[in-house]
C-alpha positions in Angstrom: -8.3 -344.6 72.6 -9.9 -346.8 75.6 -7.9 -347.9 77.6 -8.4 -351.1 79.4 -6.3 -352.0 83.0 -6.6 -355.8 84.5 -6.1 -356.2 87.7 -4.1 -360.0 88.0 -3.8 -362.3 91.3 -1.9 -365.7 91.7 -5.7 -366.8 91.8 -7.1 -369.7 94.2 -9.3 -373.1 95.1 -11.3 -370.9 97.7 -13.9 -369.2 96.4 -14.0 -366.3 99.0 -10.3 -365.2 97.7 -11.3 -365.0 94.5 -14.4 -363.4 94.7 -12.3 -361.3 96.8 -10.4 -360.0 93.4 -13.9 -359.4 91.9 -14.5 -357.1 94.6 -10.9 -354.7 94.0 -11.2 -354.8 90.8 -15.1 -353.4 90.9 -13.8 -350.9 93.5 -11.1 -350.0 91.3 -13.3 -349.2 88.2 -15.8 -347.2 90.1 -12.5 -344.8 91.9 -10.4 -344.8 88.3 -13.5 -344.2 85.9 -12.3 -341.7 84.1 -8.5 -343.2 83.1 -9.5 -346.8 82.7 -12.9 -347.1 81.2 -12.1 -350.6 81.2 -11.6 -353.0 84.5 -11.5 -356.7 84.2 -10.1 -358.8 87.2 -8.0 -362.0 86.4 -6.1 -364.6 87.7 -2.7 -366.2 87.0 -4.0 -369.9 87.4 -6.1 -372.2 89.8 -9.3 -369.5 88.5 -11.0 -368.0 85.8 -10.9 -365.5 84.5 -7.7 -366.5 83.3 -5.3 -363.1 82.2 -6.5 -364.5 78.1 -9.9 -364.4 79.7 -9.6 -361.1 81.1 -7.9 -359.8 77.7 -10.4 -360.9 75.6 -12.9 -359.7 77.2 -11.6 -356.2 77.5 -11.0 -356.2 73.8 -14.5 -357.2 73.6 -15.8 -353.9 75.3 -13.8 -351.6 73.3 -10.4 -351.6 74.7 -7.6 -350.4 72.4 -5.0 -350.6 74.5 -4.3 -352.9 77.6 
């Protein structure tokens, strides 16, 4: 089983905050390797990736459960 983990803000119209998520969420995947093979940073509106976005995208790479 791969487990997949997205990591969600509210999201926003500055491009600094969001890139900002980006960031944590590339962070997180390096530190939590081994449990969540899978990282994918999303965002609840304003943003993409949008949590669908996020989802699909994690299914994509292999991720059987989210």
């Amino acid at each position: 089983m791969k487990t997949a983990i997205i990591i969600v803000d509210h999201g926003s119209r500055r491009l600094e905050s969001n890139k900002m998520l980006e960031d944590v969420a590339a962070l997180f995947a390096q530190r939590f390797a081994a449990a969540y093979p899978i990282v994918e940073p999303a965002h609840m509106e304003l943003a993409e990736p949008s949590i669908a976005t996020a989802y699909a995208a994690a299914v994509k790479r292999g991720a059987t459960q989210v």
